[in-house]
N, C-alpha and C positions, 0 to 999 in steps of 0.2 A: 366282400359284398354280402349283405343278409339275403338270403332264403327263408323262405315258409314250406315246410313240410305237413300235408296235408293227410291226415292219416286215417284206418279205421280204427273203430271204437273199442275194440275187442282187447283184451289182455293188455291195458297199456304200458307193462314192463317189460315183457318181450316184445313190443314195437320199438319202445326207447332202445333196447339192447341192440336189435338186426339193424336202425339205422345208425349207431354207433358202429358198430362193428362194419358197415359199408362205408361208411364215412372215413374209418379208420385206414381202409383201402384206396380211399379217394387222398386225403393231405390233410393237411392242417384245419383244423375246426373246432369252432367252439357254440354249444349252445346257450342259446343265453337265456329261454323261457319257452314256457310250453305252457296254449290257451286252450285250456280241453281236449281237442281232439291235433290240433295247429301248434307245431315246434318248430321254433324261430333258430336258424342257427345260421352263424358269420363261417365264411367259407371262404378260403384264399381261392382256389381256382377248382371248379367244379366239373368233374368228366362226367358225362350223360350217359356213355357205354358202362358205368360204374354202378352208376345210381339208378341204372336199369333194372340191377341185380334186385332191388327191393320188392318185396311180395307183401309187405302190410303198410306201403303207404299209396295212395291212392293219385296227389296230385305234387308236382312240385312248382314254385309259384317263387318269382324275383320279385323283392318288397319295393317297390317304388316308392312307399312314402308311409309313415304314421300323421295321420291328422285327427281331431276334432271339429271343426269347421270347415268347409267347403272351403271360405277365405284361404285357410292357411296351406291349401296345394299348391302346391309350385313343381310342379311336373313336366317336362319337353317328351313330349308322344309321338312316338314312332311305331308308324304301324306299314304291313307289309302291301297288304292287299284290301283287307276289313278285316273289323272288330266287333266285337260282343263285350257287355261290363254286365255282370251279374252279381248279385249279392248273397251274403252268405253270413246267417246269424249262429256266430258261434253262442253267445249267452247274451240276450239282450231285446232288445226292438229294430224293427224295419228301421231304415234310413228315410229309403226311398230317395236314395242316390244316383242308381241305374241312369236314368234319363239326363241329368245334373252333368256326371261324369261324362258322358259318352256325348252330349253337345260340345263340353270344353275340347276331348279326341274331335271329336268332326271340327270345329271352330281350325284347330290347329293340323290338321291333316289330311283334311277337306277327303278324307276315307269312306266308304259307305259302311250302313250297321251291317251284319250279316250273322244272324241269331242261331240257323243250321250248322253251318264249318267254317267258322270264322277262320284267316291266317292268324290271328293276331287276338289271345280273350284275357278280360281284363278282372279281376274280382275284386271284390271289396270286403275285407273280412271284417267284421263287428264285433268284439267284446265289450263288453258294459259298455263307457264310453268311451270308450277306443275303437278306435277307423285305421284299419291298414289298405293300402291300395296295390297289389300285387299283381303281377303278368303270369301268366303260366308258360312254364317251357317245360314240361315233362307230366306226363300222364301214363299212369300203368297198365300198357296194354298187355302184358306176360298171360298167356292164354292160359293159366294154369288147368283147366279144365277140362281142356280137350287131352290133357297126358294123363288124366286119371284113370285107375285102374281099368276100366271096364274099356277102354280106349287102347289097350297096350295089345301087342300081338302077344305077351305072355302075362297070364292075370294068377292074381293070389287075393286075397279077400283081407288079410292084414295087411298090406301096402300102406303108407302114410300120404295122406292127402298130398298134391306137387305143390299146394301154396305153403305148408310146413314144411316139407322135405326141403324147397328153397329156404326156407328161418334157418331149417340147421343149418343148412350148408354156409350159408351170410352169415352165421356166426363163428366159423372156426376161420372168419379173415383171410381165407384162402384168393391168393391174386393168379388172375388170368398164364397160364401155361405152367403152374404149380403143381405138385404130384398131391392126391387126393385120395385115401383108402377108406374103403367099408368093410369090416372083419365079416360082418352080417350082411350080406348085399342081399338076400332076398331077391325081389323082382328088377333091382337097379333103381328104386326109385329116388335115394339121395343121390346117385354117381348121375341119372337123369339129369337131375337142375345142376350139379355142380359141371356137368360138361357142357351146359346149355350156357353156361358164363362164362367158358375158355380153363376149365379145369383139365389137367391128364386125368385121368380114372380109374385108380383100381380099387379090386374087390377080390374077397373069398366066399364062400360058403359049405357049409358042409356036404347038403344036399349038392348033384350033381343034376338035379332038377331045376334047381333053382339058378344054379351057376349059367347054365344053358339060355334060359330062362332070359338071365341079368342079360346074355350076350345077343341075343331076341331085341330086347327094348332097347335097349343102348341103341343097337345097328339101326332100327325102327327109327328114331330120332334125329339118326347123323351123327351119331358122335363116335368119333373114327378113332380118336386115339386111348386105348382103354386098354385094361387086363384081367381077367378074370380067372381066377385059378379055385377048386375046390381044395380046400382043405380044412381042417379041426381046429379052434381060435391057440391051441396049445403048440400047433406046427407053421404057424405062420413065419416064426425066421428062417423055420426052412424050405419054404416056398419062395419067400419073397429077399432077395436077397438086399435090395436098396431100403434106404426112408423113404419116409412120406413127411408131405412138406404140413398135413393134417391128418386128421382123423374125423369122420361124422359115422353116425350110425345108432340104429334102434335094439336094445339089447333084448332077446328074445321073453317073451313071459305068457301067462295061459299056453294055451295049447300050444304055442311055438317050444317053451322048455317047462320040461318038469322040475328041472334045479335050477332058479333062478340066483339063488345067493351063489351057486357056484361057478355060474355062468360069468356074474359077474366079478366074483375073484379071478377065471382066470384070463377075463377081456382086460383087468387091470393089472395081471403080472405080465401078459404077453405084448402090447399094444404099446404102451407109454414111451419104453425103449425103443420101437419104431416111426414117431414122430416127431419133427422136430420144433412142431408149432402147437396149434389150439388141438385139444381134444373136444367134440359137441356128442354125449351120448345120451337118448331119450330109456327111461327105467320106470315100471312103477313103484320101484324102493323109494323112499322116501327121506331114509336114511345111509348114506356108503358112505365106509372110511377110504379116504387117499392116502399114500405112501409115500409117491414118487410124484406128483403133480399137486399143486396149488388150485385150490376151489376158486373160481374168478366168481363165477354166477351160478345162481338157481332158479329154474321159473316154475310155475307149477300148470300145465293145462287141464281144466277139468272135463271130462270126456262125458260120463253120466253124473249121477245123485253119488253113488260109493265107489267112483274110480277114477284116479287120479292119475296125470303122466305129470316125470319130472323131468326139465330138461336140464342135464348139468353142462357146464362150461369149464373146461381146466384149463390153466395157464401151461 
């Protein structure tokens, strides 16, 4: 079945990447095109508790049909309660379809409109001249906002936003009841969203402030099954004696460390041999050699005018 992924506008290669990587979670899929902000992809069977996970797409929408002439619909509508048919100019001109569509629904379903909370909203996407007519079954309501820092029982002022903290976490393909580590847990804020999806959750950190800290917001949220242990990124096999089924985390810089290149030398001798899946780590290096793990991806976030985050991706 085709889907319409419905997305924002911002950094469109790490949106390609987080819905590849939740999709990857989900089965078998292929995309087939992508209209500015609208990526179209064929999906064998679609789980909703999956595609939950996502943080930079906005709406999800089942293609009912590509036309160019009103004539050429041929549509059977089924609606639960009432509908709403709205339109939506990706690149191009009004239709002025709305009304058109939603008499042929009322003709066929004898349904009332209801333009407030529809059970049932219909949209109609425009590229140049192309007309897609799509239902929606999925809209992003993940309140990322209300878990940000200033909301936590334990705050720190470098925290990563919880709509990023989710990107990383969607990208290291981590499935529901998987083991999950942050060598750097800081406030908890990636082990947050990654147990907000059905992740196990563990973390380290040095500070024993922060480790406390991480066990604060975690418990703050609900998310029961976790571990948190302080330790130095050079003693971590002997703290932890199991794998991890990933790896996410922000590698510390400015005032978080004063040795950043050697922070990150020994996050990558120590780490790699305790996971047995994705590594996701955010740097502002621009440049790091791998040893032991294959580069999948790179994204770049741009923060101000002269500062830049990278996010790397290893296989």
């Amino acid at each position: 079945m085709k889907y319409a992924f419905l997305t924002l506008k911002e950094n469109p290669e790490i949106i390609l990447g987080e819905l590849k990587s939740v999709l990857n979670v989900n089965g078998k899929y292929k995309i087939e095109e992508m209209l500015e902000n609208l990526i179209f992809v064929e999906i064998e069977k679609i789980d909703l508790e999956i595609i939950n996970r996502l943080a930079l797409t906005k709406e999800v929408f089942i293609v009912l049909a590509e036309f160019n002439k009103i004539e050429d619909l041929n549509v059977k509508f089924k609606v639960k309660k009432d509908y709403c048919v709205r339109e939506h100019v990706l690149d191009g001109k009004k239709s002025n379809l709305e009304k058109t569509i939603s008499k042929i629904i009322y003709d066929q379903t004898k349904k009332e409109v209801n333009f407030k909370n529809p059970t049932d909203f219909f949209r109609i996407f425009i590229y140049k001249n192309r007309k897609f007519l799509c239902k929606k079954i999925w809209k992003n309501e993940n309140k990322f906002e209300t878990r940000k820092n200033q909301h936590r029982p334990f705050k720190f002022p470098t925290s990563a936003h919880p709509k990023w903290a989710r990107v990383f976490v969607n990208l290291t393909e981590i499935k529901k009841g998987k083991k999950i580590f942050d060598p750097f847990c800081g406030t908890g804020g990636f082990l947050i969203e990654a147990g907000l999806i059905g992740a196990k959750v563990y973390g380290s950190d040095i500070s024993k402030k922060m480790v406390n800290g991480t066990r604060e917001n975690l418990e703050f949220f609900g998310i029961r099954h976790s571990e948190i242990k302080q330790s130095d990124i050079s003693k971590i096999d002997e703290k932890f004696k199991e794998k991890f089924d990933a790896c996410v985390t922000g590698l510390p810089y400015g005032i978080a460390s004063k040795k950043i290149g050697e922070t990150t030398e020994l996050f990558l001798e120590n780490i790699p041999n305790k996971i047995r899946g994705k590594i996701v780590f955010t740097s502002n290096l621009n440049k790091i050699k791998f040893k032991e793990r294959v580069l999948k991806s790179k994204y770049e976030i741009y923060i101000h005018k002269n500062l830049s985050n990278f996010i790397y991706v290893l296989n």
